[in-house]
C-alpha positions as CSV (number, residue, x, y, z in Angstrom):
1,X,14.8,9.5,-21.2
2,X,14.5,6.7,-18.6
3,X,15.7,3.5,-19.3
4,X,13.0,1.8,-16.7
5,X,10.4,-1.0,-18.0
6,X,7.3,-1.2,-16.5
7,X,6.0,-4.8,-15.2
8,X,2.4,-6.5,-15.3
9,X,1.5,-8.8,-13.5
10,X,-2.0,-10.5,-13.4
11,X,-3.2,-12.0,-10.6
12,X,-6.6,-14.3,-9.8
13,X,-8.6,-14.2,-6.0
14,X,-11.3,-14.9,-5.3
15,X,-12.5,-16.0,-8.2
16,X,-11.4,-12.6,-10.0
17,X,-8.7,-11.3,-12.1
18,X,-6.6,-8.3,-11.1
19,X,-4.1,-6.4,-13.2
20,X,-0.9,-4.8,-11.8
21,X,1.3,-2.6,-13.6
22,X,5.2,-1.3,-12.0
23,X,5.6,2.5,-12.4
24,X,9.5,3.9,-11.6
25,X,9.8,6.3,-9.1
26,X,9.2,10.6,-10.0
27,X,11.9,12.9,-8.2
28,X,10.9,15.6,-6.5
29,X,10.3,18.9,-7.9
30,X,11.1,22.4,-6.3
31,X,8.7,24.3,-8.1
32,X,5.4,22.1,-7.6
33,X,6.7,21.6,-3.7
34,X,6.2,17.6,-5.0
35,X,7.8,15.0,-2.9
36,X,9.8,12.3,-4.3
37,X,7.7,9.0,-5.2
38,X,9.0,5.9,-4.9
39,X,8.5,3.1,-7.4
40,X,5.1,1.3,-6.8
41,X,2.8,-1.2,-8.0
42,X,-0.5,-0.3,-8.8
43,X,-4.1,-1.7,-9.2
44,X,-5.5,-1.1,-12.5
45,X,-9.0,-1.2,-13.3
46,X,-11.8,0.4,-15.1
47,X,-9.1,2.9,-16.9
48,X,-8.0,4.2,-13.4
49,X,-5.1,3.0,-11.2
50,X,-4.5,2.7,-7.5
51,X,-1.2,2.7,-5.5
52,X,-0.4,-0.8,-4.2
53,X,2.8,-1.5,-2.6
54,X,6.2,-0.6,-2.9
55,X,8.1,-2.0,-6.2
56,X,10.9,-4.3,-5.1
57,X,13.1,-5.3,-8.3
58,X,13.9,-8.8,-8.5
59,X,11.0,-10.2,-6.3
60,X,10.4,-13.2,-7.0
61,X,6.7,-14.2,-8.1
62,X,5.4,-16.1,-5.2
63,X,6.4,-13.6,-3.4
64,X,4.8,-10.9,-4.8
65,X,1.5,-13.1,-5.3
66,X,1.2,-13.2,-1.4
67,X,2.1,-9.0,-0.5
68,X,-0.3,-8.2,-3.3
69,X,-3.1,-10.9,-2.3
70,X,-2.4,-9.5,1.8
71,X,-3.1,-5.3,0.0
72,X,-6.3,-7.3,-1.8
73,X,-7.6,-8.4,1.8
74,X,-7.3,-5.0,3.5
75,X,-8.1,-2.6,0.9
76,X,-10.4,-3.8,-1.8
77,X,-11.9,-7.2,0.5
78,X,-12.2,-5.2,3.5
């Protein structure tokens, strides 16, 4: 069993309110030819969720507001 915690993190733009949840990293697997995946953030919304960015422990929040605000722009504002 992992010992990873996932993270939330709300954030507000224009004028609406996203949620983002962390998700650890899956290793690859042989028999399903899967590739690795690497830990991401992800958009969540209407029971679905969409890869963000890459999940960077230890970022600090300002940070993170601004890379997740900059994926807003190009893929939901776009």
């Amino acid at each position: 069993m992992s010992a990873y915690r996932n993270q939330q993190h709300r954030l507000v733009h224009r004028g609406k309110e996203f949620h983002f949840v962390s998700y650890e990293g899956l290793p690859a697997d042989v028999k399903t030819a899967r590739p690795a995946g690497e830990p991401m953030w992800y958009l969540i919304t209407a029971g679905k969720r969409w890869a963000c960015i890459r999940f960077e422990p230890g970022q600090d929040e300002a940070g993170l507001d601004q890379v997740l605000v900059g994926w807003l722009e190009a893929n939901v504002f776009a």
